[in-house]
C-alpha positions in Angstrom: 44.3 7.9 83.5 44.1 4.0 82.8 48.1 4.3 81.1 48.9 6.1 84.5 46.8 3.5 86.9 48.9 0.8 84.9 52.6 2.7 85.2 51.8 2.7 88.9 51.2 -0.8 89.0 53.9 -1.8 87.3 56.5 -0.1 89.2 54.6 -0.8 92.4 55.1 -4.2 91.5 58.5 -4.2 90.5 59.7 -2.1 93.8 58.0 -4.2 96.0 59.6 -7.6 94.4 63.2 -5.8 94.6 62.2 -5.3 98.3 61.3 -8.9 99.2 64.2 -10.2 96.9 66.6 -7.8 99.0 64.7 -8.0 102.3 62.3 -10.4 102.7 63.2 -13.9 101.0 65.2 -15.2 103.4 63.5 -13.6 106.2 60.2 -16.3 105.3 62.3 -18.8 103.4 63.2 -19.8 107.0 59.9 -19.8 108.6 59.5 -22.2 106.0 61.3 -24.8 108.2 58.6 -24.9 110.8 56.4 -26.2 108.3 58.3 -29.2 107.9 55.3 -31.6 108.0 53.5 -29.6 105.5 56.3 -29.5 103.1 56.9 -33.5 103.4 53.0 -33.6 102.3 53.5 -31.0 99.6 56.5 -32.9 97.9 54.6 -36.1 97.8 52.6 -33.9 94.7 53.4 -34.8 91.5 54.9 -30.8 90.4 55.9 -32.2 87.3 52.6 -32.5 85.7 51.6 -29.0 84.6 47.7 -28.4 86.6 47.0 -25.2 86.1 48.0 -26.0 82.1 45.9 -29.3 82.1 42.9 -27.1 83.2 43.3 -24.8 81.4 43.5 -27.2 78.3 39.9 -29.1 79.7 38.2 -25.6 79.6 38.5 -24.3 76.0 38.0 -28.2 74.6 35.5 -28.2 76.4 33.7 -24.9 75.2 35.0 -25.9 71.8 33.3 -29.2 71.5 29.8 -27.9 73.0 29.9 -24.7 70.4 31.1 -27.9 67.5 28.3 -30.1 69.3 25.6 -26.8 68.6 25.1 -25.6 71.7 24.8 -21.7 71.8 27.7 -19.4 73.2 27.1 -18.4 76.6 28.8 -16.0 79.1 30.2 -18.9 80.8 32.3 -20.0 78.0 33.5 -16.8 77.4 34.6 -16.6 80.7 36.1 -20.1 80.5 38.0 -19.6 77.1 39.1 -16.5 77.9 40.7 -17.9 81.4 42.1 -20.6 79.6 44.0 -19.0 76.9 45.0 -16.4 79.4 46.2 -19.1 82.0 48.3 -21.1 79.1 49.9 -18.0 77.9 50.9 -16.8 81.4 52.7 -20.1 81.9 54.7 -19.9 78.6 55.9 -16.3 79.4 56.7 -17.0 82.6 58.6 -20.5 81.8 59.9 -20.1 78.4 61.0 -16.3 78.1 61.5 -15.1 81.9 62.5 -18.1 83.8 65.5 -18.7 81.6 66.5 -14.8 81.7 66.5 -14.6 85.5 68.3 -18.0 85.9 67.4 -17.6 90.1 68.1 -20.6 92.2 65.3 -21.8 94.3 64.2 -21.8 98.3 64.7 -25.3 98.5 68.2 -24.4 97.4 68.6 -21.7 99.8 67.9 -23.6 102.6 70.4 -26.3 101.7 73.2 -24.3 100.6 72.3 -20.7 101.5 72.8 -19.9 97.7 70.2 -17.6 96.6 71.5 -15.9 93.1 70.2 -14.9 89.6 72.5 -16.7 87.2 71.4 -14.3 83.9 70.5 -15.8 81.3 71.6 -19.2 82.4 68.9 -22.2 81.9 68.6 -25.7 83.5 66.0 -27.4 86.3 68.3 -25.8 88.9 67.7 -22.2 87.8 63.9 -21.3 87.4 62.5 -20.1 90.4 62.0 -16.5 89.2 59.0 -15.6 88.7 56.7 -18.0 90.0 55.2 -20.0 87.2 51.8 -21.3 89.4 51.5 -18.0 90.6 51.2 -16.4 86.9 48.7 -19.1 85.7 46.8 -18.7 88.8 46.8 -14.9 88.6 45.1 -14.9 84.9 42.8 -17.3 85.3 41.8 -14.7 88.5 42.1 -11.6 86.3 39.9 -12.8 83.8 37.5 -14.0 86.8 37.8 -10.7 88.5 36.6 -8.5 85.2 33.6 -11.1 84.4 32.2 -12.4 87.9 33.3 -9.4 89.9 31.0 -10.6 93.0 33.3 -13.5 93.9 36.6 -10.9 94.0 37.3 -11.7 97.7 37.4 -15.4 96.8 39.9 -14.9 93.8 42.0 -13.2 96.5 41.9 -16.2 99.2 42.9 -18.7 96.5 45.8 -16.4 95.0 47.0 -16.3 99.0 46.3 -19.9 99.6 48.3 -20.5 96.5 51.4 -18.3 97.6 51.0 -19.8 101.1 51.5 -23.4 99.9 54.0 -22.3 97.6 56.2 -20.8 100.2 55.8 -23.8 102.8 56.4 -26.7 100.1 59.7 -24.1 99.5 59.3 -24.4 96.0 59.4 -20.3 95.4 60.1 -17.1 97.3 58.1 -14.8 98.0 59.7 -12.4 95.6 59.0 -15.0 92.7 55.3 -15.3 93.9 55.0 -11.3 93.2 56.5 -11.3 89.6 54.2 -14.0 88.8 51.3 -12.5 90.5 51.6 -9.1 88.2 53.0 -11.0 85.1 49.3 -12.8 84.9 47.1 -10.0 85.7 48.7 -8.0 82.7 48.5 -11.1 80.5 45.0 -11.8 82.0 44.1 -8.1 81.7 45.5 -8.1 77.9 43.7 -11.1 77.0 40.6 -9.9 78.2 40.8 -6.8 75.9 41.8 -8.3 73.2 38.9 -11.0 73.5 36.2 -8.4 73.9 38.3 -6.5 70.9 38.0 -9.2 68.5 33.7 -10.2 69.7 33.0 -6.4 68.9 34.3 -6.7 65.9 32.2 -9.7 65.0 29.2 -8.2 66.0 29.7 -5.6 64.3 30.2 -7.5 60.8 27.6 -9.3 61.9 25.4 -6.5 61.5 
């Protein structure tokens, strides 16, 4: 039943990204134009600098260096670590492998020249809008939150759509883009997780 739950999700994911890459993209890439102010505020952010990497980064030194420092392994670094390494790989599937497969021309660019295509397999600053590399980092950080701290769910939701929101108005991605990203890091956040529980079992069980 879980291999079913997870076939559904997939395609579910991948029909309703065909629909807004077909249907809906343009459609709210233009509303983005009434959010000019926002989007002004939004550029002045340095996008360069990887965040959602950086943080990622500070969480497992940090639960590294209290574990080297003695301290003893609570849940809260498990959750950390396992967000962490979860939030980095996203990032590096989504940037490295897909990004340069896709080859999709941004909003930004959409707005400015109506161009909106996927040039396959065809790298270069111009060409990586799809999937939405935030959105995948974001996403397993959120997964990993959503198995572990399950009481906070409706909060992991409001920053994933906070997130998309902002990501939309500052026309960096399309809405399609936001949903590949989305489903890319729950899989990789969902896989991480398993295979981080995987691997403690296995400890404890040596240990015993």
């Amino acid at each position: 039943m879980h291999v079913y739950r997870w076939v559904a999700a997939s395609v579910g994911s991948a029909a309703l990204t065909i629909v807004c890459v077909a249907h809906a993209d343009h459609p709210v890439a233009r509303l983005a134009l009434a959010l000019e102010p926002l989007r002004r505020l939004l550029w002045q952010v340095p996008t360069n600098i990887p965040m959602f990497s950086i943080l990622a980064g500070a969480a497992i030194t940090l639960t590294l260096f209290l574990r080297i420092a003695g301290k003893p392994w609570a849940p809260w670094m498990k959750v950390a670590t396992t967000a962490g390494v979860a939030s980095i790989m996203a990032g590096v599937l989504a940037k490295y492998a897909l990004k340069p497969i896709f080859g999709r021309t941004g909003l930004s660019t959409f707005l400015r020249t109506g161009e909106d295509t996927f040039h396959w397999f065809h790298a270069g600053k111009y060409f990586l809008s799809f999937p939405s590399t935030h959105s995948a980092q974001a996403a397993a950080a959120l997964a990993v939150l959503w198995i572990f701290w399950p009481r906070w769910r409706w909060a992991y939701i409001a920053v994933q759509l906070l997130l998309a929101f902002l990501l939309i108005a500052g026309e960096f991605h399309f809405p399609g883009d936001i949903i590949a990203g989305i489903y890319i890091g729950i899989v990789v956040g969902v896989a991480t997780t398993s295979v981080w529980e995987a691997i403690s079992h296995r400890w404890r069980v040596s240990e015993i």
